[in-house]
MIVO-124862 format. One line per 2 residues: their letters; for each residue x, y, z of N, C-alpha, C. Coordinates in nm, 3 decimals, m for minus. Layout:
A> X/Y/Z/X/Y/Z/X/Y/Z | ...
This chain:
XX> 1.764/m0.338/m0.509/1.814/m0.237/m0.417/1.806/m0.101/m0.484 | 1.786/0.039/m0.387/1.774/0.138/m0.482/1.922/0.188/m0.527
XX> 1.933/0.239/m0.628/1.977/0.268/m0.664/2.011/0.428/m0.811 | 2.027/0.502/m0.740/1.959/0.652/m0.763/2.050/0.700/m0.942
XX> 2.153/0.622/m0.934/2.236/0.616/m1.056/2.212/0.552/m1.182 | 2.152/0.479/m1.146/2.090/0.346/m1.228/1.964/0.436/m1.339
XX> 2.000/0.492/m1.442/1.865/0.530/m1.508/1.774/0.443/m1.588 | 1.764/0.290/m1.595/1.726/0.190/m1.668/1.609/0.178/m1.585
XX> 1.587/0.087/m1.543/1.489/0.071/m1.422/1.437/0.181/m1.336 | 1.305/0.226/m1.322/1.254/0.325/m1.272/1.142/0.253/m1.211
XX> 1.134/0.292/m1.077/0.988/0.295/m1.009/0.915/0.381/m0.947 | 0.839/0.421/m0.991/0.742/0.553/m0.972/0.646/0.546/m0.870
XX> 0.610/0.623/m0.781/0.503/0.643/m0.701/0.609/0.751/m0.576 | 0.533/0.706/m0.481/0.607/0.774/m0.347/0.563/0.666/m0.230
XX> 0.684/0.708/m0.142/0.728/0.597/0.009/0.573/0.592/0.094 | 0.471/0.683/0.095/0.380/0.682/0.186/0.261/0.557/0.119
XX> 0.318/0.523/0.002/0.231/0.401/m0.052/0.258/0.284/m0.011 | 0.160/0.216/0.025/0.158/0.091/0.074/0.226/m0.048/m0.035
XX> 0.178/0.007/m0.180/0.153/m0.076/m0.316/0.285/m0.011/m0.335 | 0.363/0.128/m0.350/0.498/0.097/m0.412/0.651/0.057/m0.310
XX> 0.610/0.092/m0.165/0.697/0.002/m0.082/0.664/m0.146/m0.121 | 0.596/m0.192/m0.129/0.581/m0.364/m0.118/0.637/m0.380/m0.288
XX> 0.647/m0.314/m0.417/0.725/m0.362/m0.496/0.867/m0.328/m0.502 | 0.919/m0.205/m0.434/1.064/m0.147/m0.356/1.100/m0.237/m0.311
XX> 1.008/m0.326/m0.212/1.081/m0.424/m0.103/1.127/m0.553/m0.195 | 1.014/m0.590/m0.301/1.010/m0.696/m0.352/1.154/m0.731/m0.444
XX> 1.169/m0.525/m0.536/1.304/m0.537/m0.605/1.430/m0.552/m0.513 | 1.434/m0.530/m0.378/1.532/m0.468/m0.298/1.574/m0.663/m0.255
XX> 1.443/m0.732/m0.266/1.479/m0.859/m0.216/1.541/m0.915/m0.327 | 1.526/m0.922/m0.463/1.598/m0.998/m0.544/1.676/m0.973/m0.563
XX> 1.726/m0.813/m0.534/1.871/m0.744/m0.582/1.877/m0.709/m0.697 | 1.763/m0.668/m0.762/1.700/m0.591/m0.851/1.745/m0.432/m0.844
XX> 1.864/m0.355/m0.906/1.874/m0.241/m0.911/1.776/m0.168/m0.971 | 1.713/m0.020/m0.909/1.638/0.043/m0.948/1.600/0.210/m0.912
XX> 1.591/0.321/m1.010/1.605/0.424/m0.956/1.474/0.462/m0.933 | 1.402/0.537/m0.832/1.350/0.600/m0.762/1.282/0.748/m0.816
XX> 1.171/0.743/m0.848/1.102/0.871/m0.908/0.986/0.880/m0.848 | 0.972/1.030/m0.738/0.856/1.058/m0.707/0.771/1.093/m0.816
XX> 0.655/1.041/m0.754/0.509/1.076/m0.845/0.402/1.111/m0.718 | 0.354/1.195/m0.647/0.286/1.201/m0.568/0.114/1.244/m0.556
XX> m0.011/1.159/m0.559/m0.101/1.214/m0.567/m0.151/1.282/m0.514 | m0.060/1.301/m0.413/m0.097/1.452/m0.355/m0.082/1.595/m0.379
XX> 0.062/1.591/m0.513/0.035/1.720/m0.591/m0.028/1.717/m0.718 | m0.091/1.584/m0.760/m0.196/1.578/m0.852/m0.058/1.526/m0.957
XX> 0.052/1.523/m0.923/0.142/1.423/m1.063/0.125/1.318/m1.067 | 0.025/1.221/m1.037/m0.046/1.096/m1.078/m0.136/1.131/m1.216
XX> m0.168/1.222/m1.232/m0.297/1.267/m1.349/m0.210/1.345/m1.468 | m0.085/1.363/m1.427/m0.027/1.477/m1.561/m0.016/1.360/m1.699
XX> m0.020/1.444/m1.765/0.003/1.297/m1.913/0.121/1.243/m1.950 | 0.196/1.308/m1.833/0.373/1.226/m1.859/0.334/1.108/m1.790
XX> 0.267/1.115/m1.677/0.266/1.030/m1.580/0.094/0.868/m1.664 | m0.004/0.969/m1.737/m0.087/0.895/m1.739/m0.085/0.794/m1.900
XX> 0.091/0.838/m1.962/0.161/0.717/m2.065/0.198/0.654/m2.002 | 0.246/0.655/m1.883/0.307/0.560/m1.814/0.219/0.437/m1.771
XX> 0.080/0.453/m1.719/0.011/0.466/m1.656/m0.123/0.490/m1.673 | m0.233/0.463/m1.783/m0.333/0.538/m1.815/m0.446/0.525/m1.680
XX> m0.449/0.457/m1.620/m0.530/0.459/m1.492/m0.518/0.564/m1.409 | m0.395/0.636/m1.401/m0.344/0.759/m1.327/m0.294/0.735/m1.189
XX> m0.192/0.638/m1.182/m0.232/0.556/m1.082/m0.081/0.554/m0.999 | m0.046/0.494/m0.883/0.116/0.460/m0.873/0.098/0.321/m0.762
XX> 0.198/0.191/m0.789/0.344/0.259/m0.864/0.322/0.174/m0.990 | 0.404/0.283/m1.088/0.445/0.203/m1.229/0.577/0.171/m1.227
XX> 0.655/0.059/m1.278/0.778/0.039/m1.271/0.839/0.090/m1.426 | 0.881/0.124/m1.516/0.935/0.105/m1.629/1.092/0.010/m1.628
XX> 1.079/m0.108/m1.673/1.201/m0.219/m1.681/1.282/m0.152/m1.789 | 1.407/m0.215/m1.756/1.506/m0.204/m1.879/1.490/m0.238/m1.989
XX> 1.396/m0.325/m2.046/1.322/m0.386/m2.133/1.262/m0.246/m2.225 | 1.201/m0.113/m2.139/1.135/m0.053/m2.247/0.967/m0.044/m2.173
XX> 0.908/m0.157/m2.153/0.789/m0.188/m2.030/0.741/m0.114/m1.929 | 0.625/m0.099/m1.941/0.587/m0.040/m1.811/0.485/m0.114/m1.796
XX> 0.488/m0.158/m1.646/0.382/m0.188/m1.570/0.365/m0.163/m1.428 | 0.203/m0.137/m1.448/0.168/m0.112/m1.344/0.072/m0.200/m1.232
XX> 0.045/m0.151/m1.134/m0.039/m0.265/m0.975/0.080/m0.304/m0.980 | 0.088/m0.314/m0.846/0.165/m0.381/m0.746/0.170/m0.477/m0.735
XX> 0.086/m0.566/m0.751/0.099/m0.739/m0.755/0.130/m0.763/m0.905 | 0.095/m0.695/m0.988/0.094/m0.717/m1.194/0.234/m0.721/m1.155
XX> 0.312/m0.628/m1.092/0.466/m0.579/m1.134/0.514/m0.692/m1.070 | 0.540/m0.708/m0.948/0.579/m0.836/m0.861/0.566/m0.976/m0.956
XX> 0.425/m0.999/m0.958/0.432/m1.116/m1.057/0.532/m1.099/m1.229 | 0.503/m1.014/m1.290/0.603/m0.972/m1.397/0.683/m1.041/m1.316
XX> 0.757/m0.932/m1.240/0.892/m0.975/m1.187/0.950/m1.107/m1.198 | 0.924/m1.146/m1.150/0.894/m1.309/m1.112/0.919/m1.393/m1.218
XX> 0.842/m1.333/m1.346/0.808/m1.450/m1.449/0.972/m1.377/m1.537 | 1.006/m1.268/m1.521/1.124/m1.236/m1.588/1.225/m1.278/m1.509
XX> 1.241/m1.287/m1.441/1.398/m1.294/m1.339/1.347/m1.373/m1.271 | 1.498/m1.501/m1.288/1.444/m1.634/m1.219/1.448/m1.597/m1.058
XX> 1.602/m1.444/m1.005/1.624/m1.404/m0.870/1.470/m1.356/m0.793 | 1.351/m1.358/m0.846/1.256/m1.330/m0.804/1.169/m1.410/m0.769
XX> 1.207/m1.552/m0.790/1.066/m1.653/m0.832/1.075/m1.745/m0.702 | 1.156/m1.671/m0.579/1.124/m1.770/m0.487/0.980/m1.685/m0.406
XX> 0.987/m1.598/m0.401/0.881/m1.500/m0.375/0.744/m1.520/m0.424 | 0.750/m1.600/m0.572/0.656/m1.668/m0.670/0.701/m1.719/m0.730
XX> 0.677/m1.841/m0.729/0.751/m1.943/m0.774/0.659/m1.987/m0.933 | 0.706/m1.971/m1.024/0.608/m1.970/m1.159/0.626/m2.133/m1.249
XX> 0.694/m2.203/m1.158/0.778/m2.315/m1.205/0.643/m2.395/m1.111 | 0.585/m2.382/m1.016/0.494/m2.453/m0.933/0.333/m2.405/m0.925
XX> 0.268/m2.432/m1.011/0.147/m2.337/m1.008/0.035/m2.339/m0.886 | 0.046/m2.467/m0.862/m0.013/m2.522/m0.714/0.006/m2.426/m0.606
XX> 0.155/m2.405/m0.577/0.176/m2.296/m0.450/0.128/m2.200/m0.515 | 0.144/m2.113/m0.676/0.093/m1.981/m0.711/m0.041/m1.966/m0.671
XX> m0.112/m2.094/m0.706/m0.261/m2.069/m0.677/m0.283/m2.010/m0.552 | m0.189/m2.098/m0.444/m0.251/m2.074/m0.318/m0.182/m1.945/m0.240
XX> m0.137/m1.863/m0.312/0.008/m1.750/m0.296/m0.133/m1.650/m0.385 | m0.169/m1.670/m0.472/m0.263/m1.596/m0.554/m0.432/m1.593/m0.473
XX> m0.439/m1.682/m0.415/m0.563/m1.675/m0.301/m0.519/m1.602/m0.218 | m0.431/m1.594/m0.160/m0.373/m1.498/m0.025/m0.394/m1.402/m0.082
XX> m0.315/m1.318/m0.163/m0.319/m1.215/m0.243/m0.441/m1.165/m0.267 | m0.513/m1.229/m0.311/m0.691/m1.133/m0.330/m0.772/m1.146/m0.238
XX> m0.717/m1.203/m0.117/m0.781/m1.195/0.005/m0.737/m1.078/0.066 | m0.614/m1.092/0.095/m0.586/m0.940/0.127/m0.619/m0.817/0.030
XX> m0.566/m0.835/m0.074/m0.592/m0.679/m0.147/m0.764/m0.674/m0.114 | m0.838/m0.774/m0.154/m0.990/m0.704/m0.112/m1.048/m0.729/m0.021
XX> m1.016/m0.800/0.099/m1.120/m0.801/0.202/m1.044/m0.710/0.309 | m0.892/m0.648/0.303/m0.816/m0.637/0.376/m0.783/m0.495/0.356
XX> m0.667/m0.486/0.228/m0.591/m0.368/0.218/m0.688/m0.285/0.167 | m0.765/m0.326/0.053/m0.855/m0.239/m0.001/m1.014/m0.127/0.070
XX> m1.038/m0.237/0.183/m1.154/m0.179/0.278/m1.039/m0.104/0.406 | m0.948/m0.161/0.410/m0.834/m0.014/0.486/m0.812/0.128/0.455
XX> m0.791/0.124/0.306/m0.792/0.229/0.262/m0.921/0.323/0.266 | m1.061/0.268/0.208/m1.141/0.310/0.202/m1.181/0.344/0.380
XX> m1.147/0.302/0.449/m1.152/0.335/0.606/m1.082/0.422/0.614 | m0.987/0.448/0.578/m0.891/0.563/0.594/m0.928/0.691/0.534
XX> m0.978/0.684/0.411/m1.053/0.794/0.339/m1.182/0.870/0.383 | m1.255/0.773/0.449/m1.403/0.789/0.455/m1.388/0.831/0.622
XX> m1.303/0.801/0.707/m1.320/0.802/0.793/m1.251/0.881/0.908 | m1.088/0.911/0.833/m0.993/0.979/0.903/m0.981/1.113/0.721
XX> m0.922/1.078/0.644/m0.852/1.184/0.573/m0.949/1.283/0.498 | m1.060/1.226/0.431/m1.128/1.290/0.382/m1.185/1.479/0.487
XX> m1.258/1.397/0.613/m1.297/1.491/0.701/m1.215/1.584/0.727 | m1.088/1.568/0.769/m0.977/1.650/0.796/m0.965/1.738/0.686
XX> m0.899/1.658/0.554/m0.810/1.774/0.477/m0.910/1.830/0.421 | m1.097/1.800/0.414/m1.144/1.911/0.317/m1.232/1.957/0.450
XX> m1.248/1.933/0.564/m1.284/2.028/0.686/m1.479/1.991/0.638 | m1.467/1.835/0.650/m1.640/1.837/0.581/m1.676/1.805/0.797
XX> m1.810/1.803/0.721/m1.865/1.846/0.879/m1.955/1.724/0.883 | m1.882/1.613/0.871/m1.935/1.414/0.900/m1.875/1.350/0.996
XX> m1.876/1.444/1.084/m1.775/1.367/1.203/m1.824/1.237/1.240 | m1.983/1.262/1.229/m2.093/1.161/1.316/m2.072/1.001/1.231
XX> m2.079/1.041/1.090/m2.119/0.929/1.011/m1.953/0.905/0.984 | m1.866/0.967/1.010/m1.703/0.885/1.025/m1.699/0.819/1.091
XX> m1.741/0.831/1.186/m1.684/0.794/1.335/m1.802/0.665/1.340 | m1.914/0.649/1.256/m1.999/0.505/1.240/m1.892/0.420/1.150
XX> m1.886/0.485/1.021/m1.798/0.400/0.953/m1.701/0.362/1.001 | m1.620/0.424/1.101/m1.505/0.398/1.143/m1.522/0.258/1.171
XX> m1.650/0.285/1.312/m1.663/0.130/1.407/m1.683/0.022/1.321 | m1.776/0.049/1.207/m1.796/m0.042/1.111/m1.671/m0.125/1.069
XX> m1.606/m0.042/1.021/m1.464/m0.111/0.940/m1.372/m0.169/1.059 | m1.358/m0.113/1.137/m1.317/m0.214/1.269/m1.345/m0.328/1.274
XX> m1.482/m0.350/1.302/m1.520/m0.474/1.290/m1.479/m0.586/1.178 | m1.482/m0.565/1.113/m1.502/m0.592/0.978/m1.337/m0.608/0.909
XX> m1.256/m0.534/0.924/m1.132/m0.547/0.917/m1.061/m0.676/1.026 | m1.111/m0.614/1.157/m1.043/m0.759/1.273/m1.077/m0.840/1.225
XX> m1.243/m0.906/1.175/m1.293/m1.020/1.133/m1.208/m1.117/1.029 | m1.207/m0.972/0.898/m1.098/m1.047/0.772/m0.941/m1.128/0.834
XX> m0.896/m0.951/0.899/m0.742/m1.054/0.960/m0.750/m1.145/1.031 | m0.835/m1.163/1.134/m0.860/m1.318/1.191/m0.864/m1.448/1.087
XX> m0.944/m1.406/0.994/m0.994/m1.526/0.952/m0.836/m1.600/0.826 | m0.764/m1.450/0.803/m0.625/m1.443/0.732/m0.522/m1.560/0.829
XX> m0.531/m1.498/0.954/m0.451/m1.557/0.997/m0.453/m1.729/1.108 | m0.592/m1.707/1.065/m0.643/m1.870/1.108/m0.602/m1.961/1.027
XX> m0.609/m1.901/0.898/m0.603/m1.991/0.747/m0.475/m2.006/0.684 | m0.339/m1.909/0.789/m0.222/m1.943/0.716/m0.120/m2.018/0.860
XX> 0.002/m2.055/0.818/0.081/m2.099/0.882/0.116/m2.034/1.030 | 0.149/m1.874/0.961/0.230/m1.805/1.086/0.323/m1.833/1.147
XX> 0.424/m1.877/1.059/0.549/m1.932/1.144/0.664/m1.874/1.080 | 0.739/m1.708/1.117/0.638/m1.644/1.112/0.523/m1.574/1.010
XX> 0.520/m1.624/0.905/0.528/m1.559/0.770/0.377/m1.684/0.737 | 0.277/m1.641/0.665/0.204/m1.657/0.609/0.196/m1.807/0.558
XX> 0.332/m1.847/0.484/0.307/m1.968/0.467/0.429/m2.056/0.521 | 0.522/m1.997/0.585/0.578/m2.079/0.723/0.685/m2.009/0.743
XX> 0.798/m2.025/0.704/0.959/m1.954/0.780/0.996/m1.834/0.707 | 0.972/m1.838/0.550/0.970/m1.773/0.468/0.904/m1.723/0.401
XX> 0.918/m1.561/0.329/0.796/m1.482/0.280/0.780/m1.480/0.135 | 0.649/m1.506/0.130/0.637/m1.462/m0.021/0.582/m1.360/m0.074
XX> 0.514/m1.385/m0.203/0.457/m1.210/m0.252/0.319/m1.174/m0.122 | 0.244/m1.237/m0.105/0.147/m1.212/m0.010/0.184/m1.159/0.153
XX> 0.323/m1.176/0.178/0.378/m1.124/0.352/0.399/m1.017/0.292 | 0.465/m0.964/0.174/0.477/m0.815/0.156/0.350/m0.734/0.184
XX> 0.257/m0.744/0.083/0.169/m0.683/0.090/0.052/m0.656/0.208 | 0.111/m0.771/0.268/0.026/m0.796/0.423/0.089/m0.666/0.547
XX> 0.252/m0.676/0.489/0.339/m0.615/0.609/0.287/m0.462/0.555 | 0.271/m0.443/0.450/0.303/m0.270/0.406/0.145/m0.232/0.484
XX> 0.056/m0.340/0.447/m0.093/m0.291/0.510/m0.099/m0.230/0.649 | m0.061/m0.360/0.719/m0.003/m0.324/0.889/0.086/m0.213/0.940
XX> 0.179/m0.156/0.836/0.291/m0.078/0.856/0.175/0.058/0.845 | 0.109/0.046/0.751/0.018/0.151/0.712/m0.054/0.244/0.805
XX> m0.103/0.121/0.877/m0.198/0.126/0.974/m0.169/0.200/1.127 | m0.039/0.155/1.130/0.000/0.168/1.252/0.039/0.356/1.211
XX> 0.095/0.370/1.131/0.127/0.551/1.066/0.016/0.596/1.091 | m0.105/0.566/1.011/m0.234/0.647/1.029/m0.269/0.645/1.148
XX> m0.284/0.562/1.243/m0.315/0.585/1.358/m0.288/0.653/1.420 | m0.176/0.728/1.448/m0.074/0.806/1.483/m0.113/0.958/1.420
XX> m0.096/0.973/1.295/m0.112/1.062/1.245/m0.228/1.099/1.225 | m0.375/1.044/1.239/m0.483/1.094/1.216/m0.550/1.077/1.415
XX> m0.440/1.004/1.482/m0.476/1.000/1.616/m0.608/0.941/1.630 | m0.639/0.798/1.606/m0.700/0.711/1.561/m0.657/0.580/1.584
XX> m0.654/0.517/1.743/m0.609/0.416/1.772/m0.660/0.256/1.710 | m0.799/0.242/1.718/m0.818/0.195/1.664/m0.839/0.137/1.550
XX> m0.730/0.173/1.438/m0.667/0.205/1.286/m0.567/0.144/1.322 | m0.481/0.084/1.401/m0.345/0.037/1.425/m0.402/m0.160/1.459
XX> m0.392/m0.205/1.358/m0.468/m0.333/1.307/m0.409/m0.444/1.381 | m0.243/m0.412/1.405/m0.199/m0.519/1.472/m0.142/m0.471/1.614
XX> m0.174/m0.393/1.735/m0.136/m0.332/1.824/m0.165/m0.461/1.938 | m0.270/m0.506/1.904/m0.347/m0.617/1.994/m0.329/m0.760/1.991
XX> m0.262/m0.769/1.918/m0.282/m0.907/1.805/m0.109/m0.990/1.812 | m0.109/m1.083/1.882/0.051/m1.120/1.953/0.101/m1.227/1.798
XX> 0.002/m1.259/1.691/0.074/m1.319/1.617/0.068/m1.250/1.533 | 0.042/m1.136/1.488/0.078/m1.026/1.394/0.174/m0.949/1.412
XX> 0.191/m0.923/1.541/0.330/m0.862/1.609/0.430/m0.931/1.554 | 0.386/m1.073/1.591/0.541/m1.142/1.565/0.571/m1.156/1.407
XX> 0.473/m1.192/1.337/0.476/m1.149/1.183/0.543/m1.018/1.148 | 0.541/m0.947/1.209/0.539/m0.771/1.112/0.664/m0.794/1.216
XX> 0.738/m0.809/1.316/0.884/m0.766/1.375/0.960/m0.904/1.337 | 0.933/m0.995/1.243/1.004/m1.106/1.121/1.016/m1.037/1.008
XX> 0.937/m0.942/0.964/0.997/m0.875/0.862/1.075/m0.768/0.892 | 1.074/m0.646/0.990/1.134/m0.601/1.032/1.285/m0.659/1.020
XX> 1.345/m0.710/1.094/1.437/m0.784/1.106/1.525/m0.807/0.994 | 1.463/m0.774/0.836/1.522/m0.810/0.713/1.613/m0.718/0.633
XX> 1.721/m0.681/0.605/1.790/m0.586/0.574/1.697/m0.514/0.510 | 1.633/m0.568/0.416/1.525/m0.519/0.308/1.401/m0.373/0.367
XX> 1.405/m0.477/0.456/1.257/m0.384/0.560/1.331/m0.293/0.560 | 1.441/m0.289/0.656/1.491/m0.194/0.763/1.497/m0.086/0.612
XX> 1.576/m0.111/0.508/1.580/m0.007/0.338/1.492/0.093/0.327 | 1.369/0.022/0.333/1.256/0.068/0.262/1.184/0.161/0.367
XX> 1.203/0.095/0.494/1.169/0.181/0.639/1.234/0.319/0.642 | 1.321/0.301/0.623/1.417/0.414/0.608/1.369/0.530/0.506
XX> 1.370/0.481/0.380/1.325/0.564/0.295/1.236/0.599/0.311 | 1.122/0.575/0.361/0.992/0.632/0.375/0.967/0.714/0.468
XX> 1.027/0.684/0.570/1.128/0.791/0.696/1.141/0.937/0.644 | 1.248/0.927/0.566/1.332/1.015/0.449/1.238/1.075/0.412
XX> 1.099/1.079/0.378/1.026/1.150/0.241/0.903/1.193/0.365 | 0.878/1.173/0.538/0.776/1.144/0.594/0.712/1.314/0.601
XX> 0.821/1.388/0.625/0.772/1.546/0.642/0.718/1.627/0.485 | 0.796/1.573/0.383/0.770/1.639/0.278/0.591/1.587/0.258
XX> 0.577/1.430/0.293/0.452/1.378/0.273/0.339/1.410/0.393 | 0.386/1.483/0.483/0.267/1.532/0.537/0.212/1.629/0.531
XX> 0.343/1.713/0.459/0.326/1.835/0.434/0.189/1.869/0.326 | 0.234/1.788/0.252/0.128/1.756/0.116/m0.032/1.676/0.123
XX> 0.001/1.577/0.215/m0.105/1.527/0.292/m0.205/1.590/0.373 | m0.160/1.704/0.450/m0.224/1.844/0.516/m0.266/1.962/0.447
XX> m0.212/1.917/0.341/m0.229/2.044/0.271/m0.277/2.110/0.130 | m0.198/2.024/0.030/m0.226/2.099/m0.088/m0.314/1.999/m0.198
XX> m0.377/1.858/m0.107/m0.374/1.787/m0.198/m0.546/1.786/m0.247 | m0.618/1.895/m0.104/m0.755/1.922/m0.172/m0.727/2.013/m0.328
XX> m0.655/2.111/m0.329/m0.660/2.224/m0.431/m0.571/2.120/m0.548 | m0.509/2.009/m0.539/m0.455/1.969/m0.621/m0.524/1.856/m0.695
XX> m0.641/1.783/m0.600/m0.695/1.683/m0.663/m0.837/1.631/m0.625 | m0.886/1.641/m0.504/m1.022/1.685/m0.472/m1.151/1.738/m0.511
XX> m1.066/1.894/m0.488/m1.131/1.965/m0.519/m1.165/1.997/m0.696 | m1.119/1.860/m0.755/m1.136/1.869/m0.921/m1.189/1.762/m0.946
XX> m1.212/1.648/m0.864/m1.196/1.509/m0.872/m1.345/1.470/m0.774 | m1.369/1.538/m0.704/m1.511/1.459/m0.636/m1.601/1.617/m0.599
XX> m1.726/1.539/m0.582/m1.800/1.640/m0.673/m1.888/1.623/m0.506 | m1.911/1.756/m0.466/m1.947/1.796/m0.294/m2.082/1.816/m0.289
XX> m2.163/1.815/m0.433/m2.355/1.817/m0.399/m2.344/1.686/m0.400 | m2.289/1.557/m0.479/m2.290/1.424/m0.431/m2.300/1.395/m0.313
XX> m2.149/1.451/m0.248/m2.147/1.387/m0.083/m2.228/1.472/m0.015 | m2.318/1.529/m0.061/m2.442/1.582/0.043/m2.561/1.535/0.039
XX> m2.622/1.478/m0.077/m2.678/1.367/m0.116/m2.670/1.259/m0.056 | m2.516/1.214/m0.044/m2.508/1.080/0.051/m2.527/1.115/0.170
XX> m2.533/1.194/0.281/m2.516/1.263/0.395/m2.639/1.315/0.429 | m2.710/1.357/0.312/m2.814/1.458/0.336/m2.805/1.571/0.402
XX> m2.718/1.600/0.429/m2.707/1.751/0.502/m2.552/1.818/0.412 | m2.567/1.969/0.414/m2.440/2.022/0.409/m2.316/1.988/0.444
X> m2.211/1.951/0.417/m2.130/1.895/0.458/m1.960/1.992/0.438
């Protein structure tokens, strides 16, 4: 649970992340106290060198434990979790390697056929164009349809292959419904905010609904919902705005993406 007093436990990133809500949710479920430190890559404090000891990837979220530890990815920390505190191990159970395996297949199904080609849909297709004003509307708006496809396909084939009752592998969630719910939660924001319906992954979809309003329902969710609520104006603000001059515009290199494009962009 958060806990803003608590200076032992720290988890770093910010609420508009998909990867540090789903380890928020994960501490908030074991009853894991923990304080709360923005790091936002949208003012480029992912790259400062306070942030890249923490962190040499430059990356969020990093947790630092009471232990002294830092780790970082979102599934690394979760699993940590897990293997330190037995209050975590129904989530991953480290005592049963059989279910881990098949809890650890979910998991890299989603992070790469799923969350990971989301994001890159989201970049390539809605945020990039906008916040640096490039002039690829044509070849967004291909990629877009592309990843549509291609995204419905994965979650179909996700949710053919698990239980759904309602949760992934039947009544109850484990590390893989987190990371599934924050994707969907994701999705449905961007859509909205980049006004991009077809980005809202589970709008259509009557057993994903019922998945994502089973987590809802969890004191935990409703926490973390909240908080991200809490931080939504400061993060669009930054999202609209400062995060070409803060990290962009230092970080990707614009005769490349004209190269890829072939035209001015």
């Amino acid at each position: 649970m958060l806990d803003q007093s608590n200076a032992e436990r720290t988890l770093y990133g910010f609420w508009l992340s998909p990867y540090m809500s789903q380890v928020a949710h994960f501490l908030s479920e074991t009853g894991l106290n923990y304080r709360y430190e923005r790091v936002s890559p949208f003012q480029g404090s992912t790259l400062t060198p306070e942030h890249k000891e923490r962190n040499p990837l430059g990356k969020i979220p990093t947790l630092s434990d009471i232990n002294g530890v830092n780790i970082s990815e979102s599934q690394a920390i979760c699993r940590y979790l897990a293997r330190i505190y037995p209050e975590a191990r129904r989530f991953y159970p480290i005592d049963d390697p059989l279910l881990c395996a098949e809890i650890d297949a979910k998991n890299d199904y989603i992070a790469f056929s799923i969350a990971g080609p989301f994001f890159n849909w989201f970049v390539v297709s809605a945020y990039f164009p906008k916040a640096w004003k490039l002039n690829v509307e044509k070849e967004a708006h291909t990629y877009s349809l592309c990843s549509v496809l291609m995204t419905k396909m994965w979650l179909t084939r996700l949710v053919n292959g698990s239980k759904m009752e309602p949760f992934l592998f039947g009544n109850e969630p484990f590390l893989p419904d987190f990371q599934l719910f924050y994707t969907l939660e994701l999705s449905q924001m961007f859509s909205e905010l980049f006004e991009m319906p077809e980005m809202h992954l589970f709008r259509d979809d009557a057993i994903l609904q019922k998945f994502y309003y089973a987590m809802c329902e969890r004191a935990s969710t409703r926490e973390i919902l909240m908080a991200k609520e809490s931080e939504l104006d400061v993060t669009k603000n930054e999202l609209f705005g400062g995060f070409g001059e803060a990290y962009l515009d230092k970080h990707i290199d614009r005769g490349i993406l004209e190269k890829v494009f072939g035209h001015t962009v």
